[in-house]
C-alpha atoms as one frame of an Amber mdcrd trajectory, in Angstrom:
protein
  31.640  -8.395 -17.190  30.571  -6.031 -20.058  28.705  -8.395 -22.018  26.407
  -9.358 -18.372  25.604  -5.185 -17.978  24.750  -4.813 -21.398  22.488  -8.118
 -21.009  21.029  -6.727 -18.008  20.010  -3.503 -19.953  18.440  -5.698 -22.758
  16.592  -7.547 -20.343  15.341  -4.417 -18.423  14.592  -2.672 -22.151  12.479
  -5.348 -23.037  10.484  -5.940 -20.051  10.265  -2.290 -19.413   8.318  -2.600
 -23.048   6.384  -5.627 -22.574   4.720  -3.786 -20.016   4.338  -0.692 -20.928
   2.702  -3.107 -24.548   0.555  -4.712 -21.743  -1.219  -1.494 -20.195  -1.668
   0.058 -23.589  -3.502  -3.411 -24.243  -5.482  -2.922 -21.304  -6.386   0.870
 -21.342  -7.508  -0.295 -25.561  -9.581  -3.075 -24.378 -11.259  -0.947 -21.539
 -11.688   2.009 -24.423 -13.449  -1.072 -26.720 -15.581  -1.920 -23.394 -16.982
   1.698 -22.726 -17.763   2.110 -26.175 -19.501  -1.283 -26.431 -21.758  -0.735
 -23.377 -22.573   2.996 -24.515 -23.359   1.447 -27.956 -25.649  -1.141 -26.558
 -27.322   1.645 -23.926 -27.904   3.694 -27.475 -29.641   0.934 -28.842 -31.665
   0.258 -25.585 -33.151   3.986 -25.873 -33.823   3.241 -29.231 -35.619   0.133
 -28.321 -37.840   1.475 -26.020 -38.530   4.652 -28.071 -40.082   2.335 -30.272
 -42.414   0.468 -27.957
């Protein structure tokens, strides 16, 4: 009986982790988005500064 509850905990622990892993993931690869497309707009201003 003990050994299932503390298996249940595990199991919660570690999917409680997996996705709080998962968001950060996706709140990192939104970050590297922004700061791609601002990078790119940059280099757009720059373009047409020079034409």
């Amino acid at each position: 009986m003990l050994h299932d509850e503390m298996e249940n905990i595990f199991k919660d622990e570690l999917i409680q982790r997996v996705e709080v892993a998962v968001e950060n993931k996706a709140v990192t690869m939104q970050t590297v988005e922004a700061k791609k497309n601002s990078y790119f707009q940059g280099l757009k201003k720059m373009v047409n500064l020079l034409q």
